[in-house]
DRENMARDREN-282739 format. One record per atom (N, C-alpha, C): atom name; residue number from 1; x, y, z. Coordinates in steps of 0.05 Angstrom, whole numbers, padded with zeros to 5 digits, m for minus. Each point is the difference from the previous one (the first is absolute). Example, Ala and Ser with C-alpha at 12.3 -4.5 7.8 and 13.67 -1.06 7.14 Angstrom:
<site atom="N" n="1" east="00264" north="m00114" up="00156"/>
<site atom="CA" n="1" east="m00018" north="00024" up="00000"/>
<site atom="C" n="1" east="00018" north="00024" up="00000"/>
<site atom="N" n="2" east="m00007" north="00021" up="m00014"/>
<site atom="CA" n="2" east="00016" north="00024" up="00001"/>
<site atom="C" n="2" east="m00015" north="00022" up="00014"/>
***
This chain:
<site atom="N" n="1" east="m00124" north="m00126" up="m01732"/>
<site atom="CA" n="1" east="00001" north="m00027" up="m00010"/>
<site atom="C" n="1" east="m00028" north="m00007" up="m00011"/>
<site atom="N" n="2" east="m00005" north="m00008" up="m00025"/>
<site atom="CA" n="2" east="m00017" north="m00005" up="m00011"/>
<site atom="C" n="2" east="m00011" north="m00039" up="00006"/>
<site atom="N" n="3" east="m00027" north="m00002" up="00000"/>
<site atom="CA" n="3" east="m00006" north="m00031" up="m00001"/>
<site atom="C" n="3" east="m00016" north="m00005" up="m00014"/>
<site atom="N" n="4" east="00003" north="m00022" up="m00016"/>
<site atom="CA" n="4" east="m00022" north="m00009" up="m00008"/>
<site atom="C" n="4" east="m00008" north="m00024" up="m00002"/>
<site atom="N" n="5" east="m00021" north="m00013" up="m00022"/>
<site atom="CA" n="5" east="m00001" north="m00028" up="00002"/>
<site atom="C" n="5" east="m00027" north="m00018" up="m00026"/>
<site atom="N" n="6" east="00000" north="m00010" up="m00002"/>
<site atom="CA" n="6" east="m00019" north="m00020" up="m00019"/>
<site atom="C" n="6" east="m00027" north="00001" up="00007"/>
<site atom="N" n="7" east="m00023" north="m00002" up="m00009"/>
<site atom="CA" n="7" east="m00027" north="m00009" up="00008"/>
<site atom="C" n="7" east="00006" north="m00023" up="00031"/>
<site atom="N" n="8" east="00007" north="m00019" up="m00003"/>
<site atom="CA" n="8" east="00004" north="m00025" up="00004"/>
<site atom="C" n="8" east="00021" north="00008" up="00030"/>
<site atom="N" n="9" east="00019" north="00010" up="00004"/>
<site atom="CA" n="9" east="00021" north="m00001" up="00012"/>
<site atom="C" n="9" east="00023" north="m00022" up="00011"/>
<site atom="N" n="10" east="00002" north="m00009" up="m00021"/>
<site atom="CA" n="10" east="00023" north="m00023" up="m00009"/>
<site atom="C" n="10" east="00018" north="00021" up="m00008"/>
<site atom="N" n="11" east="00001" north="00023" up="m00007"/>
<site atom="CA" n="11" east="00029" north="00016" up="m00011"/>
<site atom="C" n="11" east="m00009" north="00030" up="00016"/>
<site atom="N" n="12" east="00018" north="00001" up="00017"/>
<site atom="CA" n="12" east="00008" north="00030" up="00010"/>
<site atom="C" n="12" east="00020" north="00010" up="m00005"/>
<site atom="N" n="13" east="00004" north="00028" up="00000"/>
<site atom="CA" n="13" east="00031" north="00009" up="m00002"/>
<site atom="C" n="13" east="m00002" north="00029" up="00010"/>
<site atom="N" n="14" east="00030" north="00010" up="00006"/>
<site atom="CA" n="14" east="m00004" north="00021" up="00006"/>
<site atom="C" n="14" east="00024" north="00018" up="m00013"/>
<site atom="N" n="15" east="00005" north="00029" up="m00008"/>
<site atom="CA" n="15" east="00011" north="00019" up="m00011"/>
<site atom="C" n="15" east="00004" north="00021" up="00008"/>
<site atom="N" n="16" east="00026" north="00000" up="00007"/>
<site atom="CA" n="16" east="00010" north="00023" up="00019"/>
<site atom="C" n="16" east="00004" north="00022" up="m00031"/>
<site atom="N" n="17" east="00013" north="00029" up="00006"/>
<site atom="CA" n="17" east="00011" north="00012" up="m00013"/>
<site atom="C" n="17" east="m00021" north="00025" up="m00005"/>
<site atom="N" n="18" east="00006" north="00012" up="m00022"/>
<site atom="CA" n="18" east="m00022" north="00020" up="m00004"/>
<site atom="C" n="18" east="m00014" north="m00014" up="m00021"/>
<site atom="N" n="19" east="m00025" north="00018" up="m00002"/>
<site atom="CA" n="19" east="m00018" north="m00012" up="m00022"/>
<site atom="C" n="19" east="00003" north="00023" up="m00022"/>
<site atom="N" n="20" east="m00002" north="m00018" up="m00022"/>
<site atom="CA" n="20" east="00010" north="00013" up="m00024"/>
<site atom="C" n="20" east="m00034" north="00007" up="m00014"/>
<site atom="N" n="21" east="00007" north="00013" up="m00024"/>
<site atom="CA" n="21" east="m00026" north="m00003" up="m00018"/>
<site atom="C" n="21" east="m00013" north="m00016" up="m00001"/>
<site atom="N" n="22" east="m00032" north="00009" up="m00009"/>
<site atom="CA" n="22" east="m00017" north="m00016" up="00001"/>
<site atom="C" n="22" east="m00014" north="m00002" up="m00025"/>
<site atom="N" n="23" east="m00004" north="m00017" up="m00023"/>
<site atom="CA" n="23" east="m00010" north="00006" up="m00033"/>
<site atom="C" n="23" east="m00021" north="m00023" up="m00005"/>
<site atom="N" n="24" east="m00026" north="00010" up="m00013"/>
<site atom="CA" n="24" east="m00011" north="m00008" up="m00013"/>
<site atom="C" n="24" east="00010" north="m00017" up="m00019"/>
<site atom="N" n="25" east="m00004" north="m00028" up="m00007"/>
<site atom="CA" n="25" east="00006" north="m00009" up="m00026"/>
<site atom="C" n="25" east="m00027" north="m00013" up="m00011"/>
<site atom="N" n="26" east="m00009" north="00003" up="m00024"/>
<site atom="CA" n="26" east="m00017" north="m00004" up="m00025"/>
<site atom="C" n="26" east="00006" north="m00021" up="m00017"/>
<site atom="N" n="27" east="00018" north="m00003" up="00001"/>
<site atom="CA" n="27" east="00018" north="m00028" up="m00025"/>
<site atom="C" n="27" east="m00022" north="m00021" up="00008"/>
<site atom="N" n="28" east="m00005" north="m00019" up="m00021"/>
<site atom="CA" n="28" east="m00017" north="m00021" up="m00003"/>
<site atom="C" n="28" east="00008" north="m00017" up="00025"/>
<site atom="N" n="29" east="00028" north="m00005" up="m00001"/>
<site atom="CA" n="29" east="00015" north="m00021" up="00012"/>
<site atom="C" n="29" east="m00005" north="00004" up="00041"/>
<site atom="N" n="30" east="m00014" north="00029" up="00007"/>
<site atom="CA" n="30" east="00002" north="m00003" up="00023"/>
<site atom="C" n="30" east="m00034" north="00003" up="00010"/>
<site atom="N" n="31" east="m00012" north="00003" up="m00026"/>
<site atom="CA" n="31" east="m00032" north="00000" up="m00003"/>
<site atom="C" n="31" east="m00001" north="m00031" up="00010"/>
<site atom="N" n="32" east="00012" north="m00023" up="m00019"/>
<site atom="CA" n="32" east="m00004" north="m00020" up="00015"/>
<site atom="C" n="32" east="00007" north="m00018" up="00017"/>
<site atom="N" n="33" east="00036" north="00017" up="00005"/>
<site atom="CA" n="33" east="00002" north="m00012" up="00027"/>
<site atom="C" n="33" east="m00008" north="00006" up="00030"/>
<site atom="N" n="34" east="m00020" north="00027" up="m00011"/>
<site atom="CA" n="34" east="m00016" north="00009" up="00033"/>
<site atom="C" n="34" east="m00029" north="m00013" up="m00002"/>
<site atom="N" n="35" east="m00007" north="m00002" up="m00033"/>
<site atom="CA" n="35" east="m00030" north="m00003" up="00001"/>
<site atom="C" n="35" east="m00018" north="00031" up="00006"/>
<site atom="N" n="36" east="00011" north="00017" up="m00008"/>
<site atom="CA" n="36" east="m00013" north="00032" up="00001"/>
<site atom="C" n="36" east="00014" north="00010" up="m00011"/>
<site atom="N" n="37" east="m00017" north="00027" up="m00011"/>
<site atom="CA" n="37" east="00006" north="00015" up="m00017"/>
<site atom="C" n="37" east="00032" north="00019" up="00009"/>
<site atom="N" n="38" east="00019" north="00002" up="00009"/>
<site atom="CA" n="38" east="00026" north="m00003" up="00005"/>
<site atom="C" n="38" east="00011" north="m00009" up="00027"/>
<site atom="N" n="39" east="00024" north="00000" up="m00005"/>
<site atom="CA" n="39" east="00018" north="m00005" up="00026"/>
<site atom="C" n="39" east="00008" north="00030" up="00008"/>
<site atom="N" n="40" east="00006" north="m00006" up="00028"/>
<site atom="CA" n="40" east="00017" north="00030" up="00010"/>
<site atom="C" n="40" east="00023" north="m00024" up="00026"/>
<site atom="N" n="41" east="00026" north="00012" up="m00029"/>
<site atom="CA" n="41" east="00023" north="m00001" up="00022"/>
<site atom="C" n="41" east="00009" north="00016" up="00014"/>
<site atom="N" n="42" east="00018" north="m00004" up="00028"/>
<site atom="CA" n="42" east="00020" north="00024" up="00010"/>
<site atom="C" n="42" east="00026" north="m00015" up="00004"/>
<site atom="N" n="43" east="00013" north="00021" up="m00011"/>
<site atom="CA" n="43" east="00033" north="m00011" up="m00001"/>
<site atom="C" n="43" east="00013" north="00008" up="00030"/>
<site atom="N" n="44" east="00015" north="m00025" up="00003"/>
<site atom="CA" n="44" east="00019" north="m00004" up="00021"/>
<site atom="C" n="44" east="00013" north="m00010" up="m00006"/>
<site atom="N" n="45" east="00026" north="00000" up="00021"/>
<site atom="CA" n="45" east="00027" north="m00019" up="m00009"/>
<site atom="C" n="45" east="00001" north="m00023" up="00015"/>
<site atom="N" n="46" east="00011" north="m00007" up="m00017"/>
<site atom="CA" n="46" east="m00005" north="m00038" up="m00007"/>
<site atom="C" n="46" east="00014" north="m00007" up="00029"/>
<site atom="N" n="47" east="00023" north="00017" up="m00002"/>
<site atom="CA" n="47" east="00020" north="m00004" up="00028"/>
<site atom="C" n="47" east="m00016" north="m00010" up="00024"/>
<site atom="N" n="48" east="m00028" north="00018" up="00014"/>
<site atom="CA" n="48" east="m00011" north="00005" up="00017"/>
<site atom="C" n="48" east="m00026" north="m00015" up="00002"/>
<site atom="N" n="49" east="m00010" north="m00023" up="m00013"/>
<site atom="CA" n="49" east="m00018" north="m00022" up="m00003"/>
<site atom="C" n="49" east="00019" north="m00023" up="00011"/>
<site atom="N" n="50" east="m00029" north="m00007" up="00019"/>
<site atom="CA" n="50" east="00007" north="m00020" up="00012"/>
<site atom="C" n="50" east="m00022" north="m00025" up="00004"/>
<site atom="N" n="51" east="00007" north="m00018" up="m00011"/>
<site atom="CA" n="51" east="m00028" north="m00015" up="00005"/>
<site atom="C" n="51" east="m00001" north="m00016" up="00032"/>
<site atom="N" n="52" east="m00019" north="00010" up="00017"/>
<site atom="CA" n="52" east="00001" north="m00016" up="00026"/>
<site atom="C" n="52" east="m00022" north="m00023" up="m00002"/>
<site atom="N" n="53" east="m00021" north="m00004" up="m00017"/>
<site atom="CA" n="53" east="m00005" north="m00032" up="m00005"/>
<site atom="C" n="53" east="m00012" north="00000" up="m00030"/>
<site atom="N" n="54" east="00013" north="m00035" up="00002"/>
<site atom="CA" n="54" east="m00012" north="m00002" up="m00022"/>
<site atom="C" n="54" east="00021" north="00004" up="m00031"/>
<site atom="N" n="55" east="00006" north="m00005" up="m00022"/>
<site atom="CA" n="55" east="00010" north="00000" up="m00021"/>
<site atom="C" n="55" east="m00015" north="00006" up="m00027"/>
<site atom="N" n="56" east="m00006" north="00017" up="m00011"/>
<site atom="CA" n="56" east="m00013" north="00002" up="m00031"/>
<site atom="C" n="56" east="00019" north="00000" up="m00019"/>
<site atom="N" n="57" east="m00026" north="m00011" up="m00015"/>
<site atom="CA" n="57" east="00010" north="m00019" up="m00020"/>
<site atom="C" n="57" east="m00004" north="00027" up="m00028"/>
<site atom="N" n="58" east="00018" north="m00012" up="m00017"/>
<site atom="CA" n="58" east="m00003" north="00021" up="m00027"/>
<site atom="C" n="58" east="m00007" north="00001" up="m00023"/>
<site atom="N" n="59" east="m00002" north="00011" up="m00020"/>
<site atom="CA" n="59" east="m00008" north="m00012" up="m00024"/>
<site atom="C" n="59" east="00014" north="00029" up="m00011"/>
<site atom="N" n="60" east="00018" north="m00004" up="m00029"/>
<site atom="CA" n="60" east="00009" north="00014" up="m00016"/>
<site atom="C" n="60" east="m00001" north="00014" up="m00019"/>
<site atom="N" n="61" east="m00005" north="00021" up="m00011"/>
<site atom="CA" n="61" east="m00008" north="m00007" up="m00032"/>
<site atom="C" n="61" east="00017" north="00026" up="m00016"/>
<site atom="N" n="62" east="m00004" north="m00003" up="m00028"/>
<site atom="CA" n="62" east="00014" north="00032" up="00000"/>
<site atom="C" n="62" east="m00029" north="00013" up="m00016"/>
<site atom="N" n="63" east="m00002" north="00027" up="00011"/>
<site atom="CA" n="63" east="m00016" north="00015" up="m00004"/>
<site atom="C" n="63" east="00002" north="00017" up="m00029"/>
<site atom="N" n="64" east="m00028" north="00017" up="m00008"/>
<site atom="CA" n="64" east="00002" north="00015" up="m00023"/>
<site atom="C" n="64" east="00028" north="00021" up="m00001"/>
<site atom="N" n="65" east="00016" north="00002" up="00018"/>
<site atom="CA" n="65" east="00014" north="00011" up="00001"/>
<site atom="C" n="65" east="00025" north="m00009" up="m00005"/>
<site atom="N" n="66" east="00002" north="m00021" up="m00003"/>
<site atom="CA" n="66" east="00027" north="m00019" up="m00005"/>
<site atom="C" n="66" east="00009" north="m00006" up="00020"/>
<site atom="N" n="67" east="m00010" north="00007" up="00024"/>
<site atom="CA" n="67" east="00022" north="m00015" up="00025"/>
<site atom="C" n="67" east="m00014" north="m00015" up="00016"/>
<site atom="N" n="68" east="00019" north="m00011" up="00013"/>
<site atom="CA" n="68" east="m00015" north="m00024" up="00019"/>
<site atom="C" n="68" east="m00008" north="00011" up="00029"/>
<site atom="N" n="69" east="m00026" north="m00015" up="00004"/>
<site atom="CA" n="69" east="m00013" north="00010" up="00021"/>
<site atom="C" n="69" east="m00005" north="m00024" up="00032"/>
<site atom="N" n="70" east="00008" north="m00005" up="00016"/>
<site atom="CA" n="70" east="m00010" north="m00017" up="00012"/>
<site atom="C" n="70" east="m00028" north="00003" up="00020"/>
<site atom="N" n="71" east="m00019" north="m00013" up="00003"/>
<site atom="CA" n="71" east="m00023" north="00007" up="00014"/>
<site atom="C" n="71" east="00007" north="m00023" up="00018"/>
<site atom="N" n="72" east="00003" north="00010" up="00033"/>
<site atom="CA" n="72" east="m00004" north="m00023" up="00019"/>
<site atom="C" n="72" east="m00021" north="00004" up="00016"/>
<site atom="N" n="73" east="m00012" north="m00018" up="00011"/>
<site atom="CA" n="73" east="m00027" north="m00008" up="00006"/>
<site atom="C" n="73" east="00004" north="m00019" up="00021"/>
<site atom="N" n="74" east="m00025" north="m00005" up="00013"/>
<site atom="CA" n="74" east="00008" north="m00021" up="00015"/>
<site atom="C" n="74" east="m00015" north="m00032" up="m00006"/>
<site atom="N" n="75" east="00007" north="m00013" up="m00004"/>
<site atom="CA" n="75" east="m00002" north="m00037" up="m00002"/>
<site atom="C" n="75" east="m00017" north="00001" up="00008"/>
<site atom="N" n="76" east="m00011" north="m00002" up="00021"/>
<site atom="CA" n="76" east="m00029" north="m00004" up="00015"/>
<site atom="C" n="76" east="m00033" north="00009" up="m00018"/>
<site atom="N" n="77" east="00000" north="00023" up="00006"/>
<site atom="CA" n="77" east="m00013" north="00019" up="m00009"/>
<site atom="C" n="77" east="m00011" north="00020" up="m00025"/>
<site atom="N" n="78" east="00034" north="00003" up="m00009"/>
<site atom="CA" n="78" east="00000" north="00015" up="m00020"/>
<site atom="C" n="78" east="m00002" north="00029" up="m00003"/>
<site atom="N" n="79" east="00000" north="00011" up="00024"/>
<site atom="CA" n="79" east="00001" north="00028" up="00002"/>
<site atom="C" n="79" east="00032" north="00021" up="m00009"/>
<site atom="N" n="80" east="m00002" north="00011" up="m00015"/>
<site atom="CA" n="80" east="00028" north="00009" up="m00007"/>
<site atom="C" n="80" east="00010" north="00020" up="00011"/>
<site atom="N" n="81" east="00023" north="00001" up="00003"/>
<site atom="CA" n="81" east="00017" north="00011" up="00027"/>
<site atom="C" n="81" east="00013" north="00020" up="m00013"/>
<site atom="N" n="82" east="00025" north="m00004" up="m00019"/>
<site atom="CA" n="82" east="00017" north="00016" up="m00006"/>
<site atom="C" n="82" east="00009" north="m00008" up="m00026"/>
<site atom="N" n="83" east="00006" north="00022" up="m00022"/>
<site atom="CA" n="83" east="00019" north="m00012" up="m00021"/>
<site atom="C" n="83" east="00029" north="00018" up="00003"/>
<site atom="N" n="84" east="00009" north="m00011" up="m00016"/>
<site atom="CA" n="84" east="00040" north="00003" up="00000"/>
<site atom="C" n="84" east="00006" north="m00010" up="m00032"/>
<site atom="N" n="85" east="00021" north="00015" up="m00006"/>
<site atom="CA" n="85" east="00012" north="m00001" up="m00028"/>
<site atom="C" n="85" east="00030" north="00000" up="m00007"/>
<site atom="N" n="86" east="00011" north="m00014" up="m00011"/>
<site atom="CA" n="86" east="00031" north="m00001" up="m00001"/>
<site atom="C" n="86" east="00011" north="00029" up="m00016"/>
<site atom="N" n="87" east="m00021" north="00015" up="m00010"/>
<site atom="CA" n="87" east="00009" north="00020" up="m00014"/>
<site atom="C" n="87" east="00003" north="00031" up="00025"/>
<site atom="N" n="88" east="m00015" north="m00016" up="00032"/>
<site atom="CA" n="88" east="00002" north="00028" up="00018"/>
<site atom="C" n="88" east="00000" north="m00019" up="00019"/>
<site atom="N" n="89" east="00024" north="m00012" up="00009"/>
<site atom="CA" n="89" east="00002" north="m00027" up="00025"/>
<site atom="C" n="89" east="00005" north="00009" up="00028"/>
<site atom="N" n="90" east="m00002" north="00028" up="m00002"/>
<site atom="CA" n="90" east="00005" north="00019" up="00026"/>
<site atom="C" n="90" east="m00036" north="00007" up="00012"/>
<site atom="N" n="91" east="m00009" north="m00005" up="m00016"/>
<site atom="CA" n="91" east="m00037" north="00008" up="00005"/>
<site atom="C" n="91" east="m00019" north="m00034" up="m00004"/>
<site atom="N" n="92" east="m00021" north="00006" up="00017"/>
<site atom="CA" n="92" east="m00018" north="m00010" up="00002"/>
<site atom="C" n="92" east="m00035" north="00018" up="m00001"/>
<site atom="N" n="93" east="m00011" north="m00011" up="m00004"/>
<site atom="CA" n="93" east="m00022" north="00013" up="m00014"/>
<site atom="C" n="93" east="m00023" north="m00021" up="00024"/>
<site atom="N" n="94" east="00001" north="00011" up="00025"/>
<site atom="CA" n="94" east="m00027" north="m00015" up="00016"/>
<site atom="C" n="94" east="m00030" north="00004" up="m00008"/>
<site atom="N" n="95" east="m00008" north="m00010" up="m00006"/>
<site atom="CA" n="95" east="m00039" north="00001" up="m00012"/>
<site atom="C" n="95" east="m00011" north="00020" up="00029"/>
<site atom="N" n="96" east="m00006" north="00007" up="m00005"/>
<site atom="CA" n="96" east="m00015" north="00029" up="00020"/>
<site atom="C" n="96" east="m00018" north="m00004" up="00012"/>
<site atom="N" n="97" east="m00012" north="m00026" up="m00009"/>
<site atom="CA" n="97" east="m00032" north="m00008" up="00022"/>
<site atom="C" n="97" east="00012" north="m00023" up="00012"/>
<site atom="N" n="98" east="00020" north="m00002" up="00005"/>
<site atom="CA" n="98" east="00018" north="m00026" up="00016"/>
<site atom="C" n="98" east="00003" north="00022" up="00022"/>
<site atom="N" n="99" east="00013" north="00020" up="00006"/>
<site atom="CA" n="99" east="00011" north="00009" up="00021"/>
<site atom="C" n="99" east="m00020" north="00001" up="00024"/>
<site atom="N" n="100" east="00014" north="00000" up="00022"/>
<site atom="CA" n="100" east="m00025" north="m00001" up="00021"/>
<site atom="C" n="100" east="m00002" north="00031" up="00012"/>
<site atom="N" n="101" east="00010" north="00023" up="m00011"/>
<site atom="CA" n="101" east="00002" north="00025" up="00003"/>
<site atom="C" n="101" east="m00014" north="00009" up="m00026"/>
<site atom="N" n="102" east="m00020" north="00003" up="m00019"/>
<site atom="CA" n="102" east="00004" north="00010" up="m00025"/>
<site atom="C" n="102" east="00001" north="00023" up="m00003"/>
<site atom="N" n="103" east="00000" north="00020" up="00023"/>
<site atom="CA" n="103" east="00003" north="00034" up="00001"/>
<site atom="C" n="103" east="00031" north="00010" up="m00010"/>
<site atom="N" n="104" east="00018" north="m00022" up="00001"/>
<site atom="CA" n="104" east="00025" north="00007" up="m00009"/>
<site atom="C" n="104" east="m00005" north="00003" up="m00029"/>
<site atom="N" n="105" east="m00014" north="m00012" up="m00017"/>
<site atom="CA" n="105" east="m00001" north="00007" up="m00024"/>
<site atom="C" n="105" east="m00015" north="00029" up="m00016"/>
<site atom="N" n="106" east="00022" north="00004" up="m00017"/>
<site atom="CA" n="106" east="m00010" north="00022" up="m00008"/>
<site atom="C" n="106" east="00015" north="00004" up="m00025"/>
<site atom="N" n="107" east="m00024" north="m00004" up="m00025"/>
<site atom="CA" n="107" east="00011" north="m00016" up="m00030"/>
<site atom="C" n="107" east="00007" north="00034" up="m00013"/>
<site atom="N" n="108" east="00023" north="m00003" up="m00008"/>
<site atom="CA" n="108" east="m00001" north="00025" up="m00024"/>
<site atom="C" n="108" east="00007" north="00011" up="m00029"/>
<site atom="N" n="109" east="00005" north="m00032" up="00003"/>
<site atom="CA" n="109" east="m00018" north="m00002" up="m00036"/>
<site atom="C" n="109" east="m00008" north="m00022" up="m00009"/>
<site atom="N" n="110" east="m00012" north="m00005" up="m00026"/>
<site atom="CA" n="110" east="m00009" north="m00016" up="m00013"/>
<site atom="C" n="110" east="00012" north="m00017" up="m00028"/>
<site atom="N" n="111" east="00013" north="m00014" up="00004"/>
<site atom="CA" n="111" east="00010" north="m00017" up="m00029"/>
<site atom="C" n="111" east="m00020" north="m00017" up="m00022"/>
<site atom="N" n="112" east="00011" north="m00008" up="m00021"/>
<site atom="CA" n="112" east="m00018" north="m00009" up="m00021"/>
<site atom="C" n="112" east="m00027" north="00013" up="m00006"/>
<site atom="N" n="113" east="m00004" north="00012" up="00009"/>
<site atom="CA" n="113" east="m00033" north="00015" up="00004"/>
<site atom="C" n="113" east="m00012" north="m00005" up="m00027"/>
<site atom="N" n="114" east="00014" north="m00006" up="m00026"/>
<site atom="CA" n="114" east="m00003" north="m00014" up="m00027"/>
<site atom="C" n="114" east="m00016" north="m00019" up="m00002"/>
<site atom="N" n="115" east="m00002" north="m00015" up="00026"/>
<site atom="CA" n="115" east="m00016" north="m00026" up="00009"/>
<site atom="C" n="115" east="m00022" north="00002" up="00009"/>
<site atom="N" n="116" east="m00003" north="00023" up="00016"/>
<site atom="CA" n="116" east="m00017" north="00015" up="00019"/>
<site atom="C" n="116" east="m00030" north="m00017" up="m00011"/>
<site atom="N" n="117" east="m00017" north="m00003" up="00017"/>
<site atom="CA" n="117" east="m00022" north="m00018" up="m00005"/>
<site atom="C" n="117" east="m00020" north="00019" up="00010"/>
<site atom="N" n="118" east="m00020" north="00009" up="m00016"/>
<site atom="CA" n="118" east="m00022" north="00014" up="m00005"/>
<site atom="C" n="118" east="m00019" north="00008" up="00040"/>
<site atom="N" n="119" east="00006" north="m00032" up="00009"/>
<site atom="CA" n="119" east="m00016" north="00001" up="00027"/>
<site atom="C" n="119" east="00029" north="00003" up="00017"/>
<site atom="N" n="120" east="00020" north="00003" up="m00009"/>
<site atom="CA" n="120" east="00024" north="00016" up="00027"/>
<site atom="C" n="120" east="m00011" north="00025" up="00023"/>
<site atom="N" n="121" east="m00011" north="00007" up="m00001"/>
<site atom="CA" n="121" east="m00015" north="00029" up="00013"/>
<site atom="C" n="121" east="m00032" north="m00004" up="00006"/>
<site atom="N" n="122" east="m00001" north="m00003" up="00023"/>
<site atom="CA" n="122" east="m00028" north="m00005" up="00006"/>
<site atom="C" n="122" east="m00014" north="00029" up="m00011"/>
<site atom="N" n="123" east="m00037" north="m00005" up="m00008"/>
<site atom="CA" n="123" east="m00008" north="00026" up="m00013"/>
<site atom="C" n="123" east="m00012" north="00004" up="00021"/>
<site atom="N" n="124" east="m00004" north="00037" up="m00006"/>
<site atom="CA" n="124" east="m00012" north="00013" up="00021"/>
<site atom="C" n="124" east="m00031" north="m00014" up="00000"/>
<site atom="N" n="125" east="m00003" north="00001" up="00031"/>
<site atom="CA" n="125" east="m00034" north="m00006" up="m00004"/>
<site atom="C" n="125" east="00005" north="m00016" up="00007"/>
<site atom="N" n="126" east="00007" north="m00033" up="00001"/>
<site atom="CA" n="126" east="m00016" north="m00023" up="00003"/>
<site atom="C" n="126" east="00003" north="m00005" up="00024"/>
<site atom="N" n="127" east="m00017" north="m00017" up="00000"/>
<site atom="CA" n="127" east="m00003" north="m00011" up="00043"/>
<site atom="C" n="127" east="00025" north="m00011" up="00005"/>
<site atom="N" n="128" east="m00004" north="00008" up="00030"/>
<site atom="CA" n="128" east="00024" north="m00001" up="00019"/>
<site atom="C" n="128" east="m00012" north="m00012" up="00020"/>
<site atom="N" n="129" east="00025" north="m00025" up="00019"/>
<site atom="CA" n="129" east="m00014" north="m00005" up="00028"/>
<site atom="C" n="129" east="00030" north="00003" up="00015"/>
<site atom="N" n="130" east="m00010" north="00009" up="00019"/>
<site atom="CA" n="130" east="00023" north="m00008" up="00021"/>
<site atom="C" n="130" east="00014" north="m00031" up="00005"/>
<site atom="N" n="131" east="m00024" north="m00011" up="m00003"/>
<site atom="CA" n="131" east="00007" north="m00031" up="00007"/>
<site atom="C" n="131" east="m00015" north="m00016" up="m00020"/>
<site atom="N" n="132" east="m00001" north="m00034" up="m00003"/>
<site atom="CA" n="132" east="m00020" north="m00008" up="m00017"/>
<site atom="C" n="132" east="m00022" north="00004" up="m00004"/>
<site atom="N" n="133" east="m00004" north="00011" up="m00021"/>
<site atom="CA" n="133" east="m00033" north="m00002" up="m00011"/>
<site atom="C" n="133" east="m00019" north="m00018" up="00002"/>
<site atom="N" n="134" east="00014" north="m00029" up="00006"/>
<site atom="CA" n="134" east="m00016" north="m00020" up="m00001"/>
<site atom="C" n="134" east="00004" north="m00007" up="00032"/>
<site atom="N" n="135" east="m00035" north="m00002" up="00019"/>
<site atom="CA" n="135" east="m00004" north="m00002" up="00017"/>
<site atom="C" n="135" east="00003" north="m00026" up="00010"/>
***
């Protein structure tokens, strides 16, 4: 059983089933609905989501791709949870830094990469901290 939840925790939910693929996306459209250089979904079935608190809210749009995309999120906060599409109503696509396990993920491939943004890939060399840099 998978769990996850929002910054905020006004929206939890949980997802039984197996966990499906996990993909990089590059498309502009998820550049700015994460605010970073991509999203990484993993597909599950929609069947097996359950929200135990809390309700997110959605916003629609149709993508470079011609189809419609929904991004739900939660009201509160704004942390995004999962998208879903009428064109694959059997899948859900949970945001990967929501889960409270993230070792289940494991992405194996990459979409739009067309989009791909120059700083996607940290460069070798630059500083690293374990924790904040700022004391």
């Amino acid at each position: 059983m998978l769990t996850g939840g929002c910054l905020c925790g006004a929206c939890r939910f949980e997802c039984g089933g197996a966990v499906g693929a996990a993909n990089y996306c590059h498309c502009s459209d998820c550049r700015r609905a994460t605010g970073s250089a991509f999203n990484i979904g993993v597909r599950l079935a929609r069947t097996g989501l359950q929200m135990t608190r809390g309700a997110p809210r959605a916003f629609t749009k149709t993508g470079d791709s011609g189809r419609e995309l929904s991004r739900h999120f939660c009201g509160d906060c704004g942390s995004p949870l999962f998208t879903s599409s009428p064109a694959h109503p059997e899948w859900i696509f949970v945001k990967a830094g929501v889960l409270d396990d993230p070792t289940v993920v494991a992405p194996e491939s990459e979409s739009w990469t067309s989009s791909e943004v120059a700083w996607a890939r940290p460069p070798a060399g630059i500083a690293r901290y374990e924790e904040s840099r700022v004391a």
